[in-house]
C-alpha positions in Angstrom: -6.3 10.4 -26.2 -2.7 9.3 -25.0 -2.9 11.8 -22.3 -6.2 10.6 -20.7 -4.3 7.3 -20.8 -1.1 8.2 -19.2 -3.2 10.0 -16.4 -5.7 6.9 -15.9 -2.5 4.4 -16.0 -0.8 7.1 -13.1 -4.3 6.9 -11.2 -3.8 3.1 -11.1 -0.2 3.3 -10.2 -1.2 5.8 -7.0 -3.9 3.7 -6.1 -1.6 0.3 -6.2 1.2 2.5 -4.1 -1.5 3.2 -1.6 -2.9 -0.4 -1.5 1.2 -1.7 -1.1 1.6 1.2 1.9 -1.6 -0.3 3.5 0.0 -3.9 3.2 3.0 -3.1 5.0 1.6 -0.8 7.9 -0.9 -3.7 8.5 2.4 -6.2 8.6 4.1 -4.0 11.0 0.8 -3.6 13.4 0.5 -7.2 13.0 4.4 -7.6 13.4 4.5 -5.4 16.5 1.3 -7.4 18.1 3.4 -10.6 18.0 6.2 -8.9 19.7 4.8 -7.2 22.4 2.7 -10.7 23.1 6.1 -13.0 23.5 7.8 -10.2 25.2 
């Protein structure tokens, strides 16, 4: 039982890793927009 746990804990882990990833690629397209429009 502790195993199924650990692994479903890890799952949500990955999954918050990949939603954090997303976050900050999306700030740097975002980031990058803003540049190229002042410059």
């Amino acid at each position: 039982v502790q195993a199924t746990q650990l692994e479903e804990q890890l799952e949500q882990r990955m999954v918050l890793v990949d939603q954090c990833h997303l976050f900050i690629s999306l700030k740097d397209v975002l980031v990058a927009g803003r540049h190229s429009r002042v410059v």
